[in-house]
C-alpha positions in Angstrom: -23.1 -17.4 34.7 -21.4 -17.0 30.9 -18.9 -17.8 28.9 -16.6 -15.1 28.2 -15.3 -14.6 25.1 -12.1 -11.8 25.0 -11.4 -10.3 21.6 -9.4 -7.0 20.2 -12.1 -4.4 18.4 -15.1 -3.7 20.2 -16.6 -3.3 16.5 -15.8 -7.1 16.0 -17.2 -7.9 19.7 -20.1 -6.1 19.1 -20.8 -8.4 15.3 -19.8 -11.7 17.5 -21.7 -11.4 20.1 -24.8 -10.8 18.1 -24.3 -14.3 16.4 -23.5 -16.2 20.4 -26.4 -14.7 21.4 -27.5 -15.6 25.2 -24.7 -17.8 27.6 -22.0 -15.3 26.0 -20.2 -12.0 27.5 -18.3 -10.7 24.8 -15.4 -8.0 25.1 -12.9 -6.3 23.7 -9.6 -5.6 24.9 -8.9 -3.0 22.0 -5.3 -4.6 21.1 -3.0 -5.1 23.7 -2.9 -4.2 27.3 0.6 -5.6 28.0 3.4 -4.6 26.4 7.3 -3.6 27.2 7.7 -0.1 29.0 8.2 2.7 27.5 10.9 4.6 30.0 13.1 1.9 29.4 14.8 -1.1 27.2 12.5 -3.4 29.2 14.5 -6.4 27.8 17.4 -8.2 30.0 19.9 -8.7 27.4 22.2 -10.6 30.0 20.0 -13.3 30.7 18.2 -14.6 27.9 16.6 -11.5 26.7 14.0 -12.2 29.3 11.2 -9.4 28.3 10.1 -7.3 30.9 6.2 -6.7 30.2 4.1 -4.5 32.2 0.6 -3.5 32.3 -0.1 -0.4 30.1 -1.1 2.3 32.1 -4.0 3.5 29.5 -5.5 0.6 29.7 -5.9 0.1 33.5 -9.9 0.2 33.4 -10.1 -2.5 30.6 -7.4 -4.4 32.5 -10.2 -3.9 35.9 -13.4 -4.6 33.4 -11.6 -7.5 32.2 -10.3 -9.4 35.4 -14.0 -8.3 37.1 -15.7 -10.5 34.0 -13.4 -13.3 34.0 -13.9 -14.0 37.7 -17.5 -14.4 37.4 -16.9 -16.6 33.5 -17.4 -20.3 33.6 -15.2 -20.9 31.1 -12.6 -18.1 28.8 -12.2 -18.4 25.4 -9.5 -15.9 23.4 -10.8 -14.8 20.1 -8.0 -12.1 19.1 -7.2 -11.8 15.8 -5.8 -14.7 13.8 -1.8 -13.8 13.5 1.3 -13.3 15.8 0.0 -10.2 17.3 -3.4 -11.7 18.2 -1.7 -14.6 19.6 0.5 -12.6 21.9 -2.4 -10.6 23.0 -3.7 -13.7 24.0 -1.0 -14.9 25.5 -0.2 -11.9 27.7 -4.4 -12.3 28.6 -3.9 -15.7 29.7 -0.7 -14.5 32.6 -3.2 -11.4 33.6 -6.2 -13.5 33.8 -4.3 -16.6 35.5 -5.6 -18.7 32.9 -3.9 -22.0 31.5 -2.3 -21.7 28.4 -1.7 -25.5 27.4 -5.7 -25.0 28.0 -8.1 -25.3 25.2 -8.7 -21.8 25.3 -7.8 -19.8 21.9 -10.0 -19.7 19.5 -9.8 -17.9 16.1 -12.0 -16.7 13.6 -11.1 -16.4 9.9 -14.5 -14.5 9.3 -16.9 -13.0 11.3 -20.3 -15.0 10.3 -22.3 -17.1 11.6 -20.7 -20.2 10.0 -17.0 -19.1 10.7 -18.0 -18.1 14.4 -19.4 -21.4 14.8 -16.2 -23.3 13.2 -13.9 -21.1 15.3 -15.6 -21.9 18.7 -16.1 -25.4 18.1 -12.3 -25.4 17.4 -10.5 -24.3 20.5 -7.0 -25.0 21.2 -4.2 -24.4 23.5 -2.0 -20.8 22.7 0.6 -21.8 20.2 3.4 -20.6 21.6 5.8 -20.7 19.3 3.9 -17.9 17.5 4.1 -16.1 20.7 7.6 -16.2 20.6 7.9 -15.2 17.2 6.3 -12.0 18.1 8.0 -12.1 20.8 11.4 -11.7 19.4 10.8 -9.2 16.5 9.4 -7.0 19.7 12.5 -7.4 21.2 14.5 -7.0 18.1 12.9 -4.0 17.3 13.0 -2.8 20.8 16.7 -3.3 20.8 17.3 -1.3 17.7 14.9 1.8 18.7 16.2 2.2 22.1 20.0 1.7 21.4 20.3 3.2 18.1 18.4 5.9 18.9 19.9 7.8 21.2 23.1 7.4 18.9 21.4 9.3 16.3 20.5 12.4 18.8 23.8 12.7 19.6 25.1 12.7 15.8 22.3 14.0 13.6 19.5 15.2 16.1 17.7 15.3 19.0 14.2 13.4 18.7 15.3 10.9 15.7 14.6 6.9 15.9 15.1 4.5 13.9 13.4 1.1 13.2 14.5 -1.7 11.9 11.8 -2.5 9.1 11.1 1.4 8.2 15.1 2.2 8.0 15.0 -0.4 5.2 12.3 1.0 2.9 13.9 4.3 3.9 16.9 2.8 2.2 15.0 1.5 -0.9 13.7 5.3 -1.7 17.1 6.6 -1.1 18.9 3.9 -3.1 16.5 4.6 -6.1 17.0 8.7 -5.9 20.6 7.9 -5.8 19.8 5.8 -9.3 18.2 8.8 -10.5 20.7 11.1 -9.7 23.2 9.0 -11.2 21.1 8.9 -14.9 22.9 9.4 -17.9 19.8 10.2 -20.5 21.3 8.5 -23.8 19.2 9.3 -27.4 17.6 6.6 -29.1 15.7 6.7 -32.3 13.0 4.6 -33.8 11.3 4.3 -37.4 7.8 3.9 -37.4 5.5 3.3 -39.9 1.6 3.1 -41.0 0.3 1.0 -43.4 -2.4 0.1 -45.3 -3.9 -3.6 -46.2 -6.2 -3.8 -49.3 -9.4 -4.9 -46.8 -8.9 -1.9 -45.1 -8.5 1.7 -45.5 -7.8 2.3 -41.4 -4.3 2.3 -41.2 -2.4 0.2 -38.6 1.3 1.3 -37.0 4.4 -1.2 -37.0 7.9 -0.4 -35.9 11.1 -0.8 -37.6 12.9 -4.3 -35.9 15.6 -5.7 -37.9 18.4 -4.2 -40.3 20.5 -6.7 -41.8 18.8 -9.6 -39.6 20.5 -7.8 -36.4 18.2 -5.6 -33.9 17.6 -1.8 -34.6 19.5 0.5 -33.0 19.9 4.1 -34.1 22.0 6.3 -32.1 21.2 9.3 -34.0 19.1 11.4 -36.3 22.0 10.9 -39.3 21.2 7.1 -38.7 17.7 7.7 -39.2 17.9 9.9 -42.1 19.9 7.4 -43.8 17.6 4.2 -43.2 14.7 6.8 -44.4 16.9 7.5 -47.3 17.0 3.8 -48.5 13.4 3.1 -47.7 12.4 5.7 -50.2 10.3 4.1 -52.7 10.6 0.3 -51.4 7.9 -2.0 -51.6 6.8 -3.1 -48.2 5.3 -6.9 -48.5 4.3 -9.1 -45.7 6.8 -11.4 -45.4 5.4 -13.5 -42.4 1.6 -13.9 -40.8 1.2 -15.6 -37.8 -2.7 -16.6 -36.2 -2.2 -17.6 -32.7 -4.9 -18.4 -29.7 -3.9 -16.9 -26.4 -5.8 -17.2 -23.5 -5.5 -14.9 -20.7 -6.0 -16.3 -16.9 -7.4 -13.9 -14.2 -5.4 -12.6 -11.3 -5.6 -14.6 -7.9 -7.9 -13.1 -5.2 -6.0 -10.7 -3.1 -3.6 -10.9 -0.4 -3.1 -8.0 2.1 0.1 -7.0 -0.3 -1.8 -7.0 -3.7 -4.7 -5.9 -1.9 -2.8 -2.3 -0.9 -1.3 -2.0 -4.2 -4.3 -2.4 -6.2 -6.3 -0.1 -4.1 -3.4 2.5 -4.5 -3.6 2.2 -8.8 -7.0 2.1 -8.7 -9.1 3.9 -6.2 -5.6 6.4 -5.2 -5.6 4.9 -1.4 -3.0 5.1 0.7 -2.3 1.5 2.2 -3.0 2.8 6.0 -6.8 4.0 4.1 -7.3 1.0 2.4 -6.3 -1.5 6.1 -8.7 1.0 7.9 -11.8 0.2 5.2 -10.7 -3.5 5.2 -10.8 -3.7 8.9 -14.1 -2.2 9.2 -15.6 -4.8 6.4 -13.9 -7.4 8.2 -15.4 -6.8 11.4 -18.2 -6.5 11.0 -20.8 -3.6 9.3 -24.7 -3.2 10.1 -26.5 -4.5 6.4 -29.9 -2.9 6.3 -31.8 -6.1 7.0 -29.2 -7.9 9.1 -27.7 -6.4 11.6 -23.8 -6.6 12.0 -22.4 -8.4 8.8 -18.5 -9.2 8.4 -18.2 -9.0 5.2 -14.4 -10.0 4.2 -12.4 -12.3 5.5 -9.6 -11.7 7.3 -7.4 -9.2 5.3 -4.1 -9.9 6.9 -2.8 -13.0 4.7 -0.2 -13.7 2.3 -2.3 -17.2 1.3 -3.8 -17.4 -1.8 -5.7 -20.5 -0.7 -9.7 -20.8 -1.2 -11.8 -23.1 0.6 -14.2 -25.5 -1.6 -17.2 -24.1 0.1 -16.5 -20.6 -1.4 -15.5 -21.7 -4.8 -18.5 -23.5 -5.1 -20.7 -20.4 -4.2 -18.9 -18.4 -6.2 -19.2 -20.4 -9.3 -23.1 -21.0 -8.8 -23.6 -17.4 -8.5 -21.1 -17.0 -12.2 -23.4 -19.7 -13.7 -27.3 -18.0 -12.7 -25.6 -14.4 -13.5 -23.5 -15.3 -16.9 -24.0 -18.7 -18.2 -21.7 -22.1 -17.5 -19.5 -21.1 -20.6 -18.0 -18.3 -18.2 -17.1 -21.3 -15.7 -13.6 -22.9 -15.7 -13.0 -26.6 -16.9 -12.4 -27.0 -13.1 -12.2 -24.8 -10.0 -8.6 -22.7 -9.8 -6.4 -23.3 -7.1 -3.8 -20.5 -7.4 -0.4 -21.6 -5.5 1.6 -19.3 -2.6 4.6 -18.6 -2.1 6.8 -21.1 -0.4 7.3 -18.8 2.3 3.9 -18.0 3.0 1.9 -18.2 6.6 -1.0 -20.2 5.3 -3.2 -19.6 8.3 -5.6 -18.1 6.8 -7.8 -17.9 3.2 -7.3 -14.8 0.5 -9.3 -12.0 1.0 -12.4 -12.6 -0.3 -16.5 -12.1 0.5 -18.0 -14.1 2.9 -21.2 -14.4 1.1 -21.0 -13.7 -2.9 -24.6 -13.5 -2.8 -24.0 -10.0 -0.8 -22.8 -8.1 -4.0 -21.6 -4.6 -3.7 -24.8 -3.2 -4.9 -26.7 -4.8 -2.5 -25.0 -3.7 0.5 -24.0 0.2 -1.1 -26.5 1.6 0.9 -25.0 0.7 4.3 -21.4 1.5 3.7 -19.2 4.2 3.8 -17.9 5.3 0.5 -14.5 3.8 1.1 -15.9 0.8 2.3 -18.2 0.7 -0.7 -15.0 1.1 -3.2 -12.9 -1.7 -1.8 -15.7 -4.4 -0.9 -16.5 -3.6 -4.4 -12.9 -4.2 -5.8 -12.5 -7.2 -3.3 -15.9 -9.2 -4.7 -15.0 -8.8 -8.3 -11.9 -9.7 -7.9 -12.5 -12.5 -6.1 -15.5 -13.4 -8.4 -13.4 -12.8 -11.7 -10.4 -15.2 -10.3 -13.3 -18.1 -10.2 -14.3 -17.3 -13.5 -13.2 -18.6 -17.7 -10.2 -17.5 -19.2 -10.1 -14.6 -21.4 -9.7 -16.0 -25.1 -7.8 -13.4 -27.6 -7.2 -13.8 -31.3 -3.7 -12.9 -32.2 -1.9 -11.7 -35.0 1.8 -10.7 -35.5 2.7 -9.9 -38.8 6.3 -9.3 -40.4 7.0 -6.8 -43.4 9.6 -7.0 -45.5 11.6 -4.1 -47.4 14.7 -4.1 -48.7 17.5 -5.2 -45.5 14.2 -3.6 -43.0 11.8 -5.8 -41.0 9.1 -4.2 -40.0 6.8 -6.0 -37.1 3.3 -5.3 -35.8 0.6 -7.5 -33.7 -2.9 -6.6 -32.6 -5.3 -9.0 -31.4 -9.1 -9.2 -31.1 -11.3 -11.0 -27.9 -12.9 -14.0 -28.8 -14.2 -14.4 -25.3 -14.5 -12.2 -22.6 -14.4 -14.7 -19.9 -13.4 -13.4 -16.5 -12.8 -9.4 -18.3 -16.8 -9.4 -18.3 -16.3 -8.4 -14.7 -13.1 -7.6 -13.8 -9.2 -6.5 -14.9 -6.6 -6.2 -13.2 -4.2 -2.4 -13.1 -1.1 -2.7 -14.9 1.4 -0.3 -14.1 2.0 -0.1 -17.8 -1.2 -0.8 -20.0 -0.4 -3.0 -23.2 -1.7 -0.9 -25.8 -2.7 -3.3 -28.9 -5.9 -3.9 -31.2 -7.0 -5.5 -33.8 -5.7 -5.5 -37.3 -7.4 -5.5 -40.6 -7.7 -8.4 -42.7 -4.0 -9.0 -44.1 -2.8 -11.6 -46.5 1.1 -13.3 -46.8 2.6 -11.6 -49.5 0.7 -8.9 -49.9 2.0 -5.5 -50.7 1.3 -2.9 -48.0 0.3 0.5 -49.0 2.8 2.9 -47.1 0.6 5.7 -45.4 3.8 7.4 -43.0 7.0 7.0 -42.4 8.8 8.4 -39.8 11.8 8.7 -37.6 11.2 9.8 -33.8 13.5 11.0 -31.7 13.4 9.1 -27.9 15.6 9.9 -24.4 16.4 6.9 -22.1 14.2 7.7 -18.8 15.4 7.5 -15.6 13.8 4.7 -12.9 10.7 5.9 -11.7 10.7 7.3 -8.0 8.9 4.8 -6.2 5.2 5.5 -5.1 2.9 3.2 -2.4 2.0 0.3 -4.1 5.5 -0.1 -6.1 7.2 0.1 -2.9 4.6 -2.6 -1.2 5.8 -4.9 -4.5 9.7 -4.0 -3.6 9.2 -4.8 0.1 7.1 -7.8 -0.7 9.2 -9.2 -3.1 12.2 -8.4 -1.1 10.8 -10.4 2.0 10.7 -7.3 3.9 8.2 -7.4 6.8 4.7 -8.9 6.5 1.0 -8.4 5.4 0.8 -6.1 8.7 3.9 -4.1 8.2 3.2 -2.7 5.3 0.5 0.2 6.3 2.1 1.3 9.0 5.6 1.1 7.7 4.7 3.6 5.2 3.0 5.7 7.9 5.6 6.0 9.8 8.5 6.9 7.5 6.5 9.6 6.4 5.7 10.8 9.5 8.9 10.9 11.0 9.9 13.0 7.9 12.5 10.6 6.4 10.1 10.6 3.3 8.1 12.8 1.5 4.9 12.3 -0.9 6.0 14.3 -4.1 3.4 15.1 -7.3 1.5 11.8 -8.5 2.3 10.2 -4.9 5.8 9.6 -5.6 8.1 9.1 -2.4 11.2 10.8 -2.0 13.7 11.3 1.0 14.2 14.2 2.8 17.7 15.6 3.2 17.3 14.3 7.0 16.5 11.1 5.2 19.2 10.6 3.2 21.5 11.7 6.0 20.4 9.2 8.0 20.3 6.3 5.8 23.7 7.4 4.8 25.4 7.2 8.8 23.3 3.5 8.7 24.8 2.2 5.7 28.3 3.1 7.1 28.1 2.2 10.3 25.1 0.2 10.8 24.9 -1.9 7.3 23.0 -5.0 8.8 20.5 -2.8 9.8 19.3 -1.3 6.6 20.5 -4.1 4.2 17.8 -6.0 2.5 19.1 -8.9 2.6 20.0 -9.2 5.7 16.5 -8.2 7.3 14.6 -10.3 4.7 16.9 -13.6 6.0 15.6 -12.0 9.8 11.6 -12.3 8.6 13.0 -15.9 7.8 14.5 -16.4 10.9 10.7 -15.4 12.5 9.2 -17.7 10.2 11.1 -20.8 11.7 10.6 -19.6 15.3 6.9 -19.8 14.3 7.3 -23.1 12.9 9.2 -24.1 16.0 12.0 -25.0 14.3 14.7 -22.2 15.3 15.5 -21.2 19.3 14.3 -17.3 19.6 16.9 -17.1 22.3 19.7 -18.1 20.0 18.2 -16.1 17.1 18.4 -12.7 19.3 21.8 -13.4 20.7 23.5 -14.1 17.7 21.8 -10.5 16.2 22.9 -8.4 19.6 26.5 -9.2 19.6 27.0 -8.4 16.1 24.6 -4.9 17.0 26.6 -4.3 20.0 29.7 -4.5 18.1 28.9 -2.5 15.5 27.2 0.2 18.2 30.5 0.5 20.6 32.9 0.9 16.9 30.5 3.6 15.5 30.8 5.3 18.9 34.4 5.5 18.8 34.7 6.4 15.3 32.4 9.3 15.4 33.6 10.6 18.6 33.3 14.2 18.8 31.4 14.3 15.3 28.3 16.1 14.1 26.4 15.3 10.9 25.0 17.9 9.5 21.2 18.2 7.3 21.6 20.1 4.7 19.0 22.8 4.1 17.1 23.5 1.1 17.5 26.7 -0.3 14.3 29.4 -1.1 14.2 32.8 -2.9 11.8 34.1 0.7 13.7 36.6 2.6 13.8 37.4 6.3 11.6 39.8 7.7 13.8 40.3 10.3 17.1 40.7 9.0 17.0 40.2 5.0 18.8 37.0 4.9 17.3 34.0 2.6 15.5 31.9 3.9 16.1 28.1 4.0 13.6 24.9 4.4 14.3 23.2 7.7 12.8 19.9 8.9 11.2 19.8 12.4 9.7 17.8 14.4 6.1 18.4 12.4 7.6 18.3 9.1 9.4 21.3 7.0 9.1 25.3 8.0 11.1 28.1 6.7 13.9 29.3 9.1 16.0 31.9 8.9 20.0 31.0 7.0 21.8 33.2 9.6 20.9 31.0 12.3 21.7 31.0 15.4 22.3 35.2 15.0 18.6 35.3 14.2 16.2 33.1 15.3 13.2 33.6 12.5 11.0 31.2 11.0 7.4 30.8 9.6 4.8 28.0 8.4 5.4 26.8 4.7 2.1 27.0 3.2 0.6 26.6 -0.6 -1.9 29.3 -1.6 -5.2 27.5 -3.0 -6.9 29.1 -6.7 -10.1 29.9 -4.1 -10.6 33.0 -2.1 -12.0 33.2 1.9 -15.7 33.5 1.6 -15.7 35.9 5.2 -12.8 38.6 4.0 -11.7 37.9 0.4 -8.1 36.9 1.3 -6.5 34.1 -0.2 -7.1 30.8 1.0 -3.9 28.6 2.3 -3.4 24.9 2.2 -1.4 24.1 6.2 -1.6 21.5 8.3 -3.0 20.3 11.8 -0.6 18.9 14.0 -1.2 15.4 13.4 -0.4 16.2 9.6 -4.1 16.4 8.9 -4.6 19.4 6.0 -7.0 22.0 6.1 -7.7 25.6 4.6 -7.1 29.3 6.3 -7.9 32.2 5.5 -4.2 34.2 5.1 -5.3 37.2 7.2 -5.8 34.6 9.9 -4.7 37.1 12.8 -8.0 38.9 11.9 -10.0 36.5 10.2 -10.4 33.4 11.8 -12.6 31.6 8.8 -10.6 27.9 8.6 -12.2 24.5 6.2 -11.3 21.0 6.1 -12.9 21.2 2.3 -11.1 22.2 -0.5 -11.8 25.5 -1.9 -12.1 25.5 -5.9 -11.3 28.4 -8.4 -14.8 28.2 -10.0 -17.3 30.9 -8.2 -21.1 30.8 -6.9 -23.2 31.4 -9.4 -25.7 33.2 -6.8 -23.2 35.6 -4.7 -19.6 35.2 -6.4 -17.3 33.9 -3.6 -15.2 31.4 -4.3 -17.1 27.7 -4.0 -15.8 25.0 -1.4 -15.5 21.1 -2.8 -16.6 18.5 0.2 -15.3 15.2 -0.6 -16.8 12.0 0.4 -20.5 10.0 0.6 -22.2 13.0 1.0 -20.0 15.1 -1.2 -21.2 18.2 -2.3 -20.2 22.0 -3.9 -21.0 24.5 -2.1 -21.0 28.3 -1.3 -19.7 28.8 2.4 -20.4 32.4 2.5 -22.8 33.2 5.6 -26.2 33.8 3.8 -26.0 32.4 0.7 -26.8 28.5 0.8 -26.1 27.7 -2.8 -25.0 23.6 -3.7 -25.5 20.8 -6.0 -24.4 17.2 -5.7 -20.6 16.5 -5.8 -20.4 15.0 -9.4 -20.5 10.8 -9.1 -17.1 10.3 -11.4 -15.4 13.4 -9.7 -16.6 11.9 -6.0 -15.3 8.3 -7.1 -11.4 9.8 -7.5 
């Protein structure tokens, strides 16, 4: 007889039972295996919004497997993951396996080692179930809004639409900022800038124009500038004011699951489902050469930016043997969370420092590699000295004008030795040469330059992640697949430089919501809902009474909208092309199905023609010479056709480049990844050479 021990990923079963070794059956019950149905609401909105849960039908031989191995377990212990989900899972478990909840039977582990294995199972307790419910009602809540609002959008936009309560808010976000850009009136600017020369130096160094009169800058226009040019013609520019200034620079906390995303989307160009899919993996465990299974993260669903003492202190004896003490802090950092944090669980940081990312390169994938890498150092750098800077700021002085520059120089590298973090916009500043108050500057250029105001940017992944975040939208889970799905259901689209825009089915939609739905998609409202689940974990607000008080105002607004749109349509506009029908000469227009846009005919219904959008590639097909088209799978997944693909059925997943072999000609083929490579794909020919490193690494 064993103990059973029940968890979610057979990956992270496989890692735990390797450290439980002998008296332990470990298994997995690969997420959940109850769950509402899908055929109907499944919630009883008359009586308490009992739930009604039934036994997913997919998972009926884990249920079996399950219910075989806990009747012959001495004692049950749930290890699902460490969050509301988890603690549902393990709740439902508990009613399938007839086990006793107020039991001592949940046990969680923040990290899958030996030493966090060990804490977790010597730590059971009973299934905290007011977590449960706090799942429990965002289910429900989002149950209620997919399968009632729903249908009301087939009837008045189209058939197959849903909605969701967190997505049709970042929906709304996009569409509010296109509507921003739209809305942009460009107004000119000018500025005067200037390059001078100090006596010490002959490397000029640039300053801007700040003050006329004592009052800020502002030129409208190029007569403005020409006049302020005009009087500065043969001044004498003298420094006026010198200021020397310490600054010292503090590193950026270890990551949460937010910061995580949007640092992995600046620098490595992940998309946030990519970078939860490598994070998982290192979480649960990865086979080090040497080791055998190895989590190598901690669990990297947290908003909490707390660190335990055991890990700062490894962290800064590995600092001190690599760097020296100087690159130590006075004392350890504690960084401080939000108030509104779930403080459940640690940052996301290495379970052993000693395991750096070169020494476990070898057995990782290449996006596990990339992230475990920008995990350690970030981690490692937040432990680490200040960065100490040298600053300068220096005021010049000519005629009414004031003139301002600043540079700086490092004094100490501190944490920067190992690690900076992406700024969205880089502060672009150096040092300055050796300049004296009062001393006359030698005027190299003066010029006026001519500016536009720009627009708000259109959001991409991580700046959206930020919005969400700092709008209390959803939680470190939601994120990922949040973005997934808006794109997928085609209310969004990735535009050049991974910029999101709406569709026109997007808009429409987020339009009808706003009018008749405006709790749904106001920020406001939904981040004072994540609130609401945050007390009914904490125990302090009725789920119950939270639901109720959300469905009346829902049904109300549902039963209106139905009687004001009675009879009503809402139209998607379609976008217009210069393609014509082949089959009756009309234009074409870009429609929006349901896998994503294709060209359909503009005298629909009359004629019924359509045909596959697709991007012609700078390569050629190595098997007929055609040209090579960028489509996509059915699940969205791209690939590469040949465009005579009636007669030639040659298809890649690699991208095919412009450059050709240099042994048969045909166009070469660029495979991406660990083992990335350029190759010839012609039958016969066998030419390739390594994928260049700094290419691979984009």
């Amino acid at each position: 007889m064993a103990d059973l021990v029940i968890m979610e990923s057979p990956s992270k079963a496989k890692t735990v039972k390797k450290y439980l070794g002998a008296g332990f059956d470990v298994m997995a019950s690969t997420g959940h295996v109850i769950d509402l149905p899908k055929s109907k609401l499944g919630v009883d909105v008359e009586h308490n919004f009992e739930p009604q849960y039934v036994n997913m039908k997919d998972k009926s031989d884990i249920i079996k497997e399950l219910k075989k191995r806990a009747k012959a377990a001495d004692t049950i212990y749930l290890a699902t993951d460490p969050d509301r989900e988890g603690e549902a899972i393990a709740w439902h478990l508990s009613h399938l396996l007839n086990i006793d909840e107020k039991a001592p039977v949940r046990v969680t582990f923040n990290e899958i080692t030996k030493t966090g294995i060990k804490y977790g199972m010597s730590h059971p307790r009973a299934i905290d179930i007011d977590i449960v419910n706090a799942q429990q009602t965002r289910r429900i809540l989002d149950r209620i809004v997919g399968y009632k609002l729903s249908p009301f959008l087939w009837k008045k936009v189209r058939r197959g639409l849903s909605a969701g309560r967190v997505q049709s808010v970042a929906v709304r976000i996009i569409v509010d900022r296109e509507e921003e850009i739209r809305a942009f009136k460009s107004t000119e600017y000018w500025s005067i800038d200037a390059k001078f020369n100090a006596a010490s130096s002959k490397k000029a160094f640039a300053a801007k124009l700040s003050e006329i009169d004592g009052e800020k800058a502002k030129i409208d226009n190029k007569e403005q500038a020409d006049a302020i040019l005009k009087n500065l013609d043969g001044a004498e520019f003298v420094v006026s004011n010198l200021k020397k200034s310490q600054r010292k620079k503090q590193p950026a906390p270890p990551f949460t699951t937010s910061t995580l995303q949007q640092e992995a989307s600046r620098r490595l160009s992940f998309q946030a489902r990519r970078t939860m899919k490598a994070a998982q993996e290192l979480y649960e465990g990865i086979d080090v050469e040497g080791m055998g299974a190895v989590g190598l993260i901690t669990y990297m669903r947290t908003d909490s930016l707390r660190i335990s003492d055991e890990a700062k202190a490894a962290a800064a004896e590995l600092i001190k043997k690599n760097y020296g003490e100087n690159y130590l802090p006075e004392k350890p950092r504690v960084f401080k969370s939000k108030n509104n944090v779930q403080d459940a669980h640690e940052a996301i940081r290495p379970t052993n420092v000693e395991l750096t990312p070169d020494k476990v390169k070898h057995s990782l994938s290449n996006d596990q590699y990339k992230l475990y890498k920008l995990i350690w150092e970030r981690f490692m750098a937040s432990q680490m000295a200040n960065e100490i800077m040298d600053t300068v700021s220096v005021d010049i002085t000519a005629k009414n004008c004031l003139f301002k520059a600043s540079g700086y120089s490092v004094k100490f590298d501190g944490f920067t030795k190992l690690y900076e973090e992406t700024k969205d916009e880089e502060e672009q500043s150096g040092a300055l040469p050796k300049i004296e108050n009062g001393e006359t500057l030698k005027c190299a250029e003066l010029a006026e330059n001519q500016h536009f105001t720009q627009p708000p940017a259109r959001y991409n992944e991580a700046s959206l992640i930020k919005a969400l975040e700092e709008n209390g939208i959803g939680r470190p889970s939601t994120y990922a697949p949040t973005i997934s799905t808006i794109l997928d259901r085609h209310y969004v689209e990735r535009e050049t430089g991974n910029q999101l825009k709406p569709t026109a089915l997007g808009e429409v939609i987020t339009g009808l919501l706003k009018d008749k739905f405006n709790n749904i998609v106001d920020v406001k409202f939904t981040a004072k809902m994540e609130s609401n689940l945050d007390d009914i974990e904490k125990g302090t607000k009725d789920w119950v009474a939270t639901l109720d008080k959300f469905y009346k105002g829902f049904e109300e607004s549902l039963e209106k909208a139905e009687k004001e749109m009675e009879g009503k349509h809402l139209k998607v506009p379609d976008e217009p092309t210069d393609v014509i029908c082949e089959k009756c000469g009309k234009p074409m227009v870009i429609k929006i199905g349901p896998y994503g846009k294709f060209l359909g005919c503009s005298g629909f219904p009359e004629c019924t023609f359509t045909k596959k959008i697709v991007t012609e590639t700078k390569g050629l097909c190595p098997k007929c010479g055609g040209k090579m088209l960028l489509k996509k799978s059915k699940k969205g997944k791209p690939f590469y056709g040949c465009e005579n693909y009636k007669d030639c059925n040659f298809m890649s997943w690699d991208m095919p480049l412009e450059e050709k072999c240099p042994q048969c000609g045909a166009s070469l083929f660029k495979k991406s990844g660990r083992q990335g490579k350029i190759y010839c794909a012609k039958e016969g020919c066998g030419y390739e050479r390594p994928l260049d490193k700094e290419k691979n690494d984009g």
